[in-house]
N, C-alpha and C positions, 0 to 999 in steps of 0.2 A: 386206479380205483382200489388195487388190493390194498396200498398204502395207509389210503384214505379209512379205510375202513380198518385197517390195522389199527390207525390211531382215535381212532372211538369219532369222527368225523366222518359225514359223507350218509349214503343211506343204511336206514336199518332194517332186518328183518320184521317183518308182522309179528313175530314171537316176542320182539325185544321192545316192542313200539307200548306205551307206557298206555293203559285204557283210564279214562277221566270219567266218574263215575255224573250221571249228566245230575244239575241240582232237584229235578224233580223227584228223584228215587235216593235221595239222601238220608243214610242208615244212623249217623254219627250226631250226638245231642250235648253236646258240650255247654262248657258251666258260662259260656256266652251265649247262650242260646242255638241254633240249628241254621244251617244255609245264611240267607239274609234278613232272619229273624234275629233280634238282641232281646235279653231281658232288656225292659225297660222301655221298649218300644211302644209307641202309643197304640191305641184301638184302632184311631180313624188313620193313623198315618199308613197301618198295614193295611187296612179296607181301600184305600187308596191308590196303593201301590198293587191293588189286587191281592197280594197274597193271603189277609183273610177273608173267610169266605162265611155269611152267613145264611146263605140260599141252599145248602143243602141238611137233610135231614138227619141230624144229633142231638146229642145235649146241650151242645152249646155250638160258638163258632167253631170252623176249622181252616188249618193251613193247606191253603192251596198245593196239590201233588203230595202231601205228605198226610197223608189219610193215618199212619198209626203212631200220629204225636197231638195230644189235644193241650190249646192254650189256655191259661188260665190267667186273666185280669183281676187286676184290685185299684177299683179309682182310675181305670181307663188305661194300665201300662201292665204290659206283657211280666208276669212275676214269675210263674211256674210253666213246665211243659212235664204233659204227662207222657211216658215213651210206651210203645208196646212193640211187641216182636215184628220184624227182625230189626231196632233202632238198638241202635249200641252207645254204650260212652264210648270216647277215644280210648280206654281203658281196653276197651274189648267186653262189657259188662253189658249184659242184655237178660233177659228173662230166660229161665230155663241154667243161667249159671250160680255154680255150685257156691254156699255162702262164704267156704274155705277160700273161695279163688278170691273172693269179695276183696275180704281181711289179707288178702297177701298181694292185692293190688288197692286197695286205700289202709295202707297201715294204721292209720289213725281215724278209722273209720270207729262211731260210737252206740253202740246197741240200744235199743228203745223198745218197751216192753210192752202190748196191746193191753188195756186193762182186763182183768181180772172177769172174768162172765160173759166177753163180748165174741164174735166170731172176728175181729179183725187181724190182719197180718202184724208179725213183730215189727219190728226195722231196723235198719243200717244205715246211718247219716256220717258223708264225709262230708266236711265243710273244706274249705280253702275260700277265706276273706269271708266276704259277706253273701260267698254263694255255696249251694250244697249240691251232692245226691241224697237223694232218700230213696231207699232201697227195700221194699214192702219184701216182707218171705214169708213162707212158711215152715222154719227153721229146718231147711234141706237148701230152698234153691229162691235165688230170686223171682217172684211172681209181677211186679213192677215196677215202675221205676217214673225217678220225679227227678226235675233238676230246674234250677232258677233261685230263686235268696234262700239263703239260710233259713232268715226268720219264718219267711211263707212254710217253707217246708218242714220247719218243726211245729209249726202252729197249726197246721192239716195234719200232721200224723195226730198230735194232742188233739185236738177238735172232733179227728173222725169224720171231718167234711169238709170240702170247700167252706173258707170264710163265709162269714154272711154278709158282708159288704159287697160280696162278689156280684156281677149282676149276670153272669151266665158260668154257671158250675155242672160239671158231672154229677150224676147224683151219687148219694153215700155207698152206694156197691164197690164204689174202685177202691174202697178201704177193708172189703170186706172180703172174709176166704169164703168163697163160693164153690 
């Protein structure tokens, strides 16, 4: 036994035994989308699959067990997910972190400027291909966070709202510093 466990085989302590975060309580929103959500995913295929859920009371649909990530559709396929605390990018980036940390973990990260007379947030878009984050602040700390195409996500910060093609959208507040 002692061999055995000398050589990294055999059993392990409770301390050393690795905990698997279960998928309903999943924090991490990657530029794939989240758990077994893609961008790109159809409406009716997650309705389907159960994981979206339009029986409970929001702005729109929502994903099943993941109450602080809202989807956003254009033409019936998963484009955007909106994150809120405590969902993080694989980065470690979540609301509440500081904009410095932003910029020195998306180096190429590109500032976007709220127009002029509006109360909305600035922004922080990193892209990598044809997907982004967009990164809402109020030039201290990230306030929140978006991730799914590029395009979507520079065309909601410029817009100020969900597309209008969209057929279930947030309303204009989650652009707005409140």
């Amino acid at each position: 036994m002692l061999a055995a466990s000398a050589s990294g085989s055999g059993p392990m302590s409770p301390s050393t035994t690795a905990v698997h975060e279960p998928v309903a309580s999943v924090t991490v929103v990657g530029l794939d989308g989240v758990a077994d959500v893609d961008f790109g995913d159809s409406e009716s295929e997650l309705t389907r699959r159960g994981i979206l859920r339009t029986d409970v009371d929001a702005c729109g649909p929502t994903l099943a067990g993941l109450d602080m990530i809202s989807p956003i559709f254009i033409k019936g396929r998963l484009v955007l997910l909106w994150a809120g605390d405590p969902v993080h990018t694989p980065e470690g980036v979540t609301t509440g972190t500081p904009i410095a940390e932003v910029k020195a973990r998306y180096p190429s990260v590109r500032a976007l400027h709220a127009p002029q007379g509006t109360h909305r947030f600035d922004g922080l878009i990193a892209s990598d291909g044809d997907r982004a984050y967009l990164f809402l602040h109020d030039g201290t700390q990230v306030r929140k966070i978006i991730a799914g195409y590029a395009h979507w996500a520079h065309r909601l910060f410029l817009d100020g709202h969900a597309p209008a093609d969209r057929r279930r959208a947030p309303v204009d507040h989650h652009l707005v510093d409140q």
